[in-house]
C-alpha positions, 0 to 999 in steps of 0.5 A: 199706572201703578201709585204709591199713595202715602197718607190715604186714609186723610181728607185728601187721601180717602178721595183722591184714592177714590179717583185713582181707583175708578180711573183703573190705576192700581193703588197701594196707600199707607196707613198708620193703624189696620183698624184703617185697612176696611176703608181702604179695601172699600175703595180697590186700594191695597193696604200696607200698615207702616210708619214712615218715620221707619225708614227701611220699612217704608222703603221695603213697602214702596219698593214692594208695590213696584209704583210709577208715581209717589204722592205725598198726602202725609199730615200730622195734625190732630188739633185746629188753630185755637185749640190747646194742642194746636202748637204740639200738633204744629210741631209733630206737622213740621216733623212729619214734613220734615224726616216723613217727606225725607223718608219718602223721597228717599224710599221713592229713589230707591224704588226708581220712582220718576215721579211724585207729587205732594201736599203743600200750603198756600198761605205761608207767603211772606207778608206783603200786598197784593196777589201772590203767585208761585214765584213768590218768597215764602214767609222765612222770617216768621217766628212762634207757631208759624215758623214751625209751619214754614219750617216744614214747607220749606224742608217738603218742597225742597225735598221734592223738588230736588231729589234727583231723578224724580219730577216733582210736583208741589201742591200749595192747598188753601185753606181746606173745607168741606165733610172731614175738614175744620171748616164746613164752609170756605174760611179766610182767603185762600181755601179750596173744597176738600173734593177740589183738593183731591182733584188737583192731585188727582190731575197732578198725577199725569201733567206738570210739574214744578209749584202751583198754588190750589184754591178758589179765586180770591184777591191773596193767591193766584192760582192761574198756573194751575188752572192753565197746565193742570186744568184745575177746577176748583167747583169739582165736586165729587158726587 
């Protein structure tokens, strides 16, 4: 199968392009500086250098590489909560959700793309008491930082979901943790192992469709679905 992976030089991405790449899928994945290409190549992914907030650009490199399937790794954050630059990166994350995800999905239409799957959250739940599953309200009346964050998750999912044509498939992560994350071990519930993370996506490529929430058993979210029509595992780890 032919793949269009955008963002694979991210913690998800590096390894979720190694998975695709020992599974005999053929793999183009973006990244945004060739001083990226070596890590790639390394892998048996083709590399294209582009700016996804060029729109023909992007558009020319996924009709180029011919792909069966988009997916979405795409993230713009460089500062972690509590840090000084957390709210900037917050704002370049919704922008990259928001005109990047637009730029994509509009670029996979184009190429006659019939499917894709992207990466979302899991905890932007409206606030509220027990397990939450994929039918449930998403927190649109927050405000400050989270309200970029929902902004932005909104803006993906609906661009994924209902561009016509296309099968779409979202991907709600916990928490991420793991080498290459914020966290070395599991934060606050709901978080899943990077390498878990991958795998999802990786499952993803070939089944389902519609939301599923991505991250280990906890008492906030419910990750049931996925488990039960992906086959999701959250102790996958890659060797």
């Amino acid at each position: 199968m032919r793949i269009f992976l955008a963002g694979a030089t991210g913690a998800v991405g590096r390894r979720l392009a190694s998975l695709l790449c020992h599974a005999g899928h053929e793999v183009t994945g973006t990244t945004r500086t060739a001083a990226k290409i070596p890590l790639l190549r390394e892998v048996g992914v083709v590399p294209v250098v582009v700016d996804v907030f060029d729109a023909g650009a992007l558009a020319g490199a996924v009709v180029a590489a011919r792909p069966d399937i988009v997916i979405h790794q795409l993230t713009d954050l460089l500062s972690g909560p509590g840090t000084p630059g957390y709210p900037a990166a917050q704002e370049a994350n919704r922008r990259m959700r928001i005109e990047g995800t637009g730029n994509l999905m509009q670029a996979a239409k184009i190429a006659g793309v019939r499917r894709a799957v992207a990466q979302s959250i899991a905890f932007v739940y409206a606030p509220g008491n027990g397990m939450r599953d994929e039918g449930d309200p998403l927190d649109l009346a927050a405000d400050d930082v989270r309200a970029l964050t929902v902004q932005g998750i909104v803006a993906l999912e609906h661009e994924v979901l209902a561009t016509a044509g296309i099968d779409g498939v979202v991907l709600r992560y916990g928490y991420f943790y793991g080498p290459d994350t914020w966290y070395e071990l599991p934060p606050k519930p709901p978080s899943v192992h990077i390498d878990a993370a991958a795998h999802a996506a990786f499952l993803a490529v070939t089944q389902g469709s519609g939301v599923y929430n991505i991250a280990e058993d906890c008492d906030v979210v419910s990750s049931a679905k996925a488990k039960r029509e992906l086959g999701f595992d959250p102790s996958f780890r890659m060797n």
